[in-house]
C-alpha positions in Angstrom: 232.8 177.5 284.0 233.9 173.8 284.2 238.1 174.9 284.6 239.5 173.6 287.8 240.5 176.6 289.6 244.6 177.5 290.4 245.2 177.6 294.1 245.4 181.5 294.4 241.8 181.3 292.4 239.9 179.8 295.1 238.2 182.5 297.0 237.8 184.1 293.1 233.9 183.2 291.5 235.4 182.4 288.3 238.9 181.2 286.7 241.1 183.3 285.5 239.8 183.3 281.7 236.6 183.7 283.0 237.7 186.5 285.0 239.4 188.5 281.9 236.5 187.7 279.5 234.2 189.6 282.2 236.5 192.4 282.9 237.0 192.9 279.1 232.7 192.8 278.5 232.2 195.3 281.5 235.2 197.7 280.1 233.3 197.4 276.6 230.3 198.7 278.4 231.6 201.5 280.8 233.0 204.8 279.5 232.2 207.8 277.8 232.6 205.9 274.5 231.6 202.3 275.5 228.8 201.1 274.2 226.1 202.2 276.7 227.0 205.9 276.0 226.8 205.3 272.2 223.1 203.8 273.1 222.0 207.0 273.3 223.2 208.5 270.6 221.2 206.0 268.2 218.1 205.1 270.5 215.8 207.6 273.0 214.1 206.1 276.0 210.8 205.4 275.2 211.1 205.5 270.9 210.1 203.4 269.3 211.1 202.5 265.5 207.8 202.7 263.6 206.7 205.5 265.4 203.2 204.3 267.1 202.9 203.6 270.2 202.6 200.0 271.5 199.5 198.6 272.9 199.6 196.2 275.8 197.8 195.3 278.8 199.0 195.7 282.4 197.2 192.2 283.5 198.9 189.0 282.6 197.3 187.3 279.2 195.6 183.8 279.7 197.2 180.9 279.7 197.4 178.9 276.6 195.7 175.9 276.4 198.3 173.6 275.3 196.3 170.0 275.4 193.4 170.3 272.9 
């Protein structure tokens, strides 16, 4: 945030609107109906959509070679 900060904001990590905005995100998220709970009601851990499994590799893929 590029606000100036009030005086009684100083020892704060964000302005006030800042502030509010956050608080108002987090409440969204917390609760028994915010929307981490409903997550579970659409998604399982570990589902996918399609149904298959997902391939992958554990090791990092090679690099790219950007300059042919």
């Amino acid at each position: 945030c590029s606000r100036t900060l009030w005086q009684d904001e100083l020892t704060h990590q964000g302005c006030g609107v800042c502030l509010r905005r956050t608080d108002a995100a987090l409440a969204e998220l917390a609760g028994p109906r915010g929307l981490y709970a409903r997550l579970s009601t659409v998604r399982a851990p570990g589902t996918s959509g399609g149904g298959g499994r997902v391939s992958g590799s554990k090791n990092a893929p090679i690099p790219v070679r950007l300059a042919a």
